[in-house]
N, C-alpha and C positions, 0 to 999 in steps of 0.2 A: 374567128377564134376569139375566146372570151380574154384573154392576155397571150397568150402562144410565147413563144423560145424569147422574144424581147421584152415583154412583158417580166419572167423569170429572172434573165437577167440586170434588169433595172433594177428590181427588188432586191437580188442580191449583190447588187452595187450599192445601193443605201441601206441594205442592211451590216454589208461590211465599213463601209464610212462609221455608222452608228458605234458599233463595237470599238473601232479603234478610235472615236473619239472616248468613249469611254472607258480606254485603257489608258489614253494620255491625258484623262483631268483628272485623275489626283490619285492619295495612294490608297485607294477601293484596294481591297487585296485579290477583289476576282469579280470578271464580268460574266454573266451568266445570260445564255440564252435557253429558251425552249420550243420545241417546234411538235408540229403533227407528225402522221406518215406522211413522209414523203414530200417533205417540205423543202429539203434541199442541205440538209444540216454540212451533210459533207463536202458540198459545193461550196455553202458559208467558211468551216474549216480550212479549205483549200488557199478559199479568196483572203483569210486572214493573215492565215501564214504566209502567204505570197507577198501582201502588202506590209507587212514588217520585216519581210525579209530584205528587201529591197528599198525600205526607207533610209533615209539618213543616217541611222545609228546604226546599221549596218549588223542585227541582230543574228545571233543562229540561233533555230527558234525550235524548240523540240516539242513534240506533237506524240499524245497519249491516247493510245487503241485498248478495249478489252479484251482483241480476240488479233491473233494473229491472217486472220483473214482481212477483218477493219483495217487492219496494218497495210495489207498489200495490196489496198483498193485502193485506200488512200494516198499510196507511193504511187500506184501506177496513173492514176487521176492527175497528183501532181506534175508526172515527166509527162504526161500528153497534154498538159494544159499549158504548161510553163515550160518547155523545152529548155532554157537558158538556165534553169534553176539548177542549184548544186545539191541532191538529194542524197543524205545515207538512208538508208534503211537496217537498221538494227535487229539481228536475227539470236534466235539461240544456238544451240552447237549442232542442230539439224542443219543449218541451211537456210539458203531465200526458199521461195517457193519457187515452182517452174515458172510462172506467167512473169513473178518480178527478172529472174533469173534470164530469161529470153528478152527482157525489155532490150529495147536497143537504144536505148537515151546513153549519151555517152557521158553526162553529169549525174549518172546516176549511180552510187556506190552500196554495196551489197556485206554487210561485214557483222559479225559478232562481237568486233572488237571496239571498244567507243573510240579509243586514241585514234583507230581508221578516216573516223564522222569529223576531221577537227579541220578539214578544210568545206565542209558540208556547211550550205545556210539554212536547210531545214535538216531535222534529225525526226525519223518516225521509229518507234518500236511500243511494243505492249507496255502493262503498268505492271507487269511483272519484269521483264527486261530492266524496265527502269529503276528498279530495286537493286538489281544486281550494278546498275550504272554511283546509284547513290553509294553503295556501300563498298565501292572500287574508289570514287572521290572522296568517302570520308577518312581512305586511309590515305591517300597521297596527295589531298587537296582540298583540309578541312575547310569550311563554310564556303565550299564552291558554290555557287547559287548561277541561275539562267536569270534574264531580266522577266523573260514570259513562257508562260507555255500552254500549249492550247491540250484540252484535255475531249476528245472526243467521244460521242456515247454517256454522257455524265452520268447517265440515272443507272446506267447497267455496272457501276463500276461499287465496289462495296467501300463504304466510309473506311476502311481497315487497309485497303490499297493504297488510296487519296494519301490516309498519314506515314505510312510509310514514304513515300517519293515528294513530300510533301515543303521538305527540307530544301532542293535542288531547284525549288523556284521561287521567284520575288511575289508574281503576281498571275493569276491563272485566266483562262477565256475557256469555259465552259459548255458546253452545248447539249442538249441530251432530248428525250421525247420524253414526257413524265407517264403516259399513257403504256407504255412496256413494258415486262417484266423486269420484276425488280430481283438485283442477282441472287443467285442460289447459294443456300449454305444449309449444310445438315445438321451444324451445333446448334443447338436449346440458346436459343439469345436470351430468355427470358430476365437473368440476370443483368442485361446490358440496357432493359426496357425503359425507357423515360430520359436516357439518358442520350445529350446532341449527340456525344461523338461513341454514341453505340457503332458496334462496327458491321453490325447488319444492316445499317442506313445503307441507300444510297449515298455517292460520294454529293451528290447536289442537295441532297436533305441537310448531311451534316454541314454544307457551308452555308445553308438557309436557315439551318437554327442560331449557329453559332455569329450567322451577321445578316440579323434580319432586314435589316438597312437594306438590302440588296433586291432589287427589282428585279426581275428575267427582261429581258427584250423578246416578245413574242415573235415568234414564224406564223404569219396567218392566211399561209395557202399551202393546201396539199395538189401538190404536181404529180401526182401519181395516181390519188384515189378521182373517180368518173364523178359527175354530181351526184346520181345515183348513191354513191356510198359516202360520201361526203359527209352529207347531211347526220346520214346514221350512225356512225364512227363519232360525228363529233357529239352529239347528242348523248350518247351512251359512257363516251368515255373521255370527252373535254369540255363537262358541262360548265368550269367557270374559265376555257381559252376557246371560245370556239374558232372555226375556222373553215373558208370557202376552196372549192375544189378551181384549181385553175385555169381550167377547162370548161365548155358551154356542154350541154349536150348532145349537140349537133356536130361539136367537133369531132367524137369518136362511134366509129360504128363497129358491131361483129355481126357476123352473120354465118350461120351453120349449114351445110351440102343439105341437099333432099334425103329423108330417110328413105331407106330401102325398104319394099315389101317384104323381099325373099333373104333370112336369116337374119331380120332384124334385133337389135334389143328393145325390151318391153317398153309399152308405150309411155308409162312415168317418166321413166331414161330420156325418149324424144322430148316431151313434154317439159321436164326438167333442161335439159339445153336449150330448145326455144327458147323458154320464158327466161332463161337465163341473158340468152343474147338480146333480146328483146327489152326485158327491163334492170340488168346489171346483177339480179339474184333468185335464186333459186332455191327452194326448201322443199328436201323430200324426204317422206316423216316414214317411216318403216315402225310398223304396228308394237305396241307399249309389249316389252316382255324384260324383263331381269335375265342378266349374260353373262360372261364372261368379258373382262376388259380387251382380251382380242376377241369381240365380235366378230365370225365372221359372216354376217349377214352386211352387217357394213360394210367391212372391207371388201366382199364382191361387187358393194353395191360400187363404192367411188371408182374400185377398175372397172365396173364397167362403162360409167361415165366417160372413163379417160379414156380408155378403150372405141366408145361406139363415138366418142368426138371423134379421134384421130379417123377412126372411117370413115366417117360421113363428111370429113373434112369443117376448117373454119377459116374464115379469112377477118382481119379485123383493118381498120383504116385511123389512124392518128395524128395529132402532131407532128410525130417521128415517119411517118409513113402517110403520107395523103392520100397518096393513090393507090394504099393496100396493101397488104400484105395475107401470105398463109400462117396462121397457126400453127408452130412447129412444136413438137415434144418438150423441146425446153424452155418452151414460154408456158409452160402447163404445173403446176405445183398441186402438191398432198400434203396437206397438212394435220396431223393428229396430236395431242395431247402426251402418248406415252413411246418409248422404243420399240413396245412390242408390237403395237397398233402400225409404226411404220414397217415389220416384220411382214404383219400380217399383210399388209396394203401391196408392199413387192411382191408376195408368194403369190395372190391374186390376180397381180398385172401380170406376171407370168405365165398363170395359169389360163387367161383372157386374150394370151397371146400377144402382150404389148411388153417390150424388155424394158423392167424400170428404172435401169440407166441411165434412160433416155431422159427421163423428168428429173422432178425432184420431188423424191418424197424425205419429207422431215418431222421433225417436233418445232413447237412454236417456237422452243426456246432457242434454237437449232437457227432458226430460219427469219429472227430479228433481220431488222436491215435490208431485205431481198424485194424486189419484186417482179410479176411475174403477168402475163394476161389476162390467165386464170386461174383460181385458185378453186381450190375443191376438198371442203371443211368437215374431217370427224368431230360432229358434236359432244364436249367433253362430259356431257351427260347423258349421254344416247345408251341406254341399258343400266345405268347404275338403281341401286335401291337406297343410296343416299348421296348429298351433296356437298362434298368435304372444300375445306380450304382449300386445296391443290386446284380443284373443279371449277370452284366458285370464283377463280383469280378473275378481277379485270382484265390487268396487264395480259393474260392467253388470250383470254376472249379477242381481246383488241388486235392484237400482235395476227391471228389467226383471221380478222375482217379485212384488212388492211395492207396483205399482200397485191392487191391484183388492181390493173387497170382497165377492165374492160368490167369484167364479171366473175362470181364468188357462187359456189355451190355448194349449199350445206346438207349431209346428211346426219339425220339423228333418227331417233325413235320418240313415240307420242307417250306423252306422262312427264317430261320433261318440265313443263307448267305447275302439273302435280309437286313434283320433285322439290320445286324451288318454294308452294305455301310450306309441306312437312317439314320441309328444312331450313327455316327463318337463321339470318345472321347470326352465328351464337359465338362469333370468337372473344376470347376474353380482354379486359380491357385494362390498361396499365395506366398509370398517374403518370403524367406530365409525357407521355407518348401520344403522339402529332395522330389525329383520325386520317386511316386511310381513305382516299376519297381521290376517285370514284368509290363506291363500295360497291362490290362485287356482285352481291345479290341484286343489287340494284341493275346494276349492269346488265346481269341476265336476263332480266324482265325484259328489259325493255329491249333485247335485241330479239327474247321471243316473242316477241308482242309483232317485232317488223318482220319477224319470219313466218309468221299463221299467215301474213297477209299476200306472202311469195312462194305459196305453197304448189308444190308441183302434186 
């Protein structure tokens, strides 16, 4: 194995050493890492807050999710990693979730209330929670401030979050993947354009304008993605951090059952999983026509992928599994660009005879942070008659290659090449606003440039 499980964690043993020494030499207002998929960010986050929590100053350390899921992985990651650890987790007036809720860590406290968290050494809730935390302190405990706090997800969180809660800490440990979608907002920012603390930045742009001083400490391995995708993810979309897969290629295998004679699916379908299991990706192009945004020539086509795998069976072998495993439903993901498209993707698996329950189907945006064995890609331009911002994101593209550890099946339609000369970069450009980069069209190119050549 090319590094394997020690490998992993020696690296984020000195990559946590790193961080906290650069939290205790001087007064940097915020340390900043960035990492690929699946590099380990949450691992990093975990290992930080543990070790300050547990140092000599005897810190309570509060720790910033954008999503109340990120919230409850990161709670539950902590009680099974740190058993001894004093954790709250900070909810709204719903509730924990079930999986926190059933934890059976017995230093693990479940509350909406912050006054709850005050015997707690780490504190996890949203940057929204944490709003409501600052603005409960500013009335009964003006200029309370934390010594640290670690803010996970950086790049997903918007500059407008960050200043709000921004007040309640000395000094921040940041960590984020820059390659992701950048958060969503439906206001016309155009007004806010040039300016650092626009609040449609990300929250890691605005502390990289506003203190350029500030270097990231790179993540430079992806423990997730195969070499196979490695290469092409970084190439496309972290052309000035690249970074190696940590894994050999001999370390992971998949392999798919015999296909059937009698009621099989059409031979692309076969052809397409092969070469899928075979070389890590797969490209099956369905003939250039202008559609409708629920396609559903697509959507029968990816149930029937999901579909004629789960019969024909898959078995894959890894790190985590040496001696094999099956391919189960929920190592299997659907990934499409819009809500209707995942509509359309479940009425089909239903119709194919597979309940889509079973899997997941999502939107990229939906489905950051996840990963899965195999993932199985509606191409965001598969049918369109043009190629809009929305389309052209990097951050989809990437978020959408980047799920899976084994193998990635993309379907689109042919003219998508066409698509991308007609419709050269045309967004417009603001004074003293940072170029995006990766750019987007760029991006496209060159991920179909490596998909003509995985063509089922």
């Amino acid at each position: 194995m090319k590094e394997g499980r020690a490998g992993f964690e020696a690296l984020n043993l000195d990559l946590t050493r790193r961080v906290l020494e650069a939290l205790e030499s001087g007064p940097s207002p915020a340390v900043l890492a960035e990492a690929p998929p699946g590099a380990g960010k949450s691992t990093l986050t975990t290992s930080v807050a543990h070790a300050l929590a547990i140092s000599d100053k005897k810190l309570r350390i509060p720790i910033v999710t954008q999503t109340n899921e990120q919230a409850d992985d990161l709670t539950l990651s902590l009680a099974s990693k740190h058993p001894g650890l004093r954790i709250a987790r900070l909810t709204g007036a719903g509730g924990p979730s079930r999986a926190v809720a059933s934890c059976p860590s017995r230093t693990l406290v479940s509350t909406n209330k912050f006054d709850d968290a005050s015997h707690s050494q780490v504190i996890v809730a949203t940057a929204r929670k944490w709003q409501y935390v600052r603005a409960d302190r500013d009335k009964h405990q003006p200029g309370f401030q934390f010594e640290v706090a670690l803010i996970d997800e950086a790049y997903q969180m918007r500059s407008d979050m960050l200043l709000g809660i921004a007040g309640l800490y000395e000094q921040l440990f940041c960590v984020g993947d820059p390659g992701q979608l950048d958060p969503f907002t439906i206001v016309d920012d155009s007004l806010w354009k040039g300016l650092w603390y626009s609040p449609a930045r990300t929250a890691m742009g605005t502390l990289r304008a506003a203190h350029p001083e500030l270097e990231p400490i790179q993540l430079p391995t992806s423990w997730r993605l195969p070499p196979s995708a490695a290469g092409v993810v970084a190439g496309a979309f972290y052309p000035t951090a690249p970074f190696d897969a940590g894994t050999a290629a001999s370390d992971r295998s998949l392999a798919v059952g015999k296909a059937s004679r009698r009621g099989g699916a059409a031979p692309e379908v076969d052809d397409a999983l092969e070469r899928a299991a075979a070389t890590g990706w797969a490209y099956l192009e369905l003939p250039e026509r202008l559609t409708i945004r629920t396609d559903h020539e697509v959507a029968r086509m990816l149930a029937g992928l999901v579909h004629h795998l789960l019969k024909r069976g898959a078995t894959c072998s890894d790190e985590r599994s040496p001696t094999g495993r099956r391919v189960a439903a929920d190592c299997l993901a659907v990934i499409t660009a819009h809500n209707d498209q995942v509509q359309a993707v479940r009425k089909a698996l239903s119709e194919a005879g597979t309940d889509p329950d079973t899997l997941t189907v999502s939107t990229a945006n939906k489905i950051q942070g996840r990963e899965y064995d195999i993932s199985f890609v509606w191409h965001p331009l598969a049918g369109r008659r043009d190629a809009t911002a929305f389309h052209l994101e990097a951050g989809r593209m990437c978020v959408m290659l980047s799920r899976h550890r084994h193998a990635c099946i993309v379907v689109g339609r042919a003219g998508a090449s066409r698509l991308l000369a007609e419709f050269p970069d045309a967004d417009p450009t603001f004074l003293e606003e940072p170029e995006k980069f990766p750019d987007g069209w760029q991006a496209n190119h060159l991920v179909l440039q490596h998909l003509e050549r995985c063509r089922a």
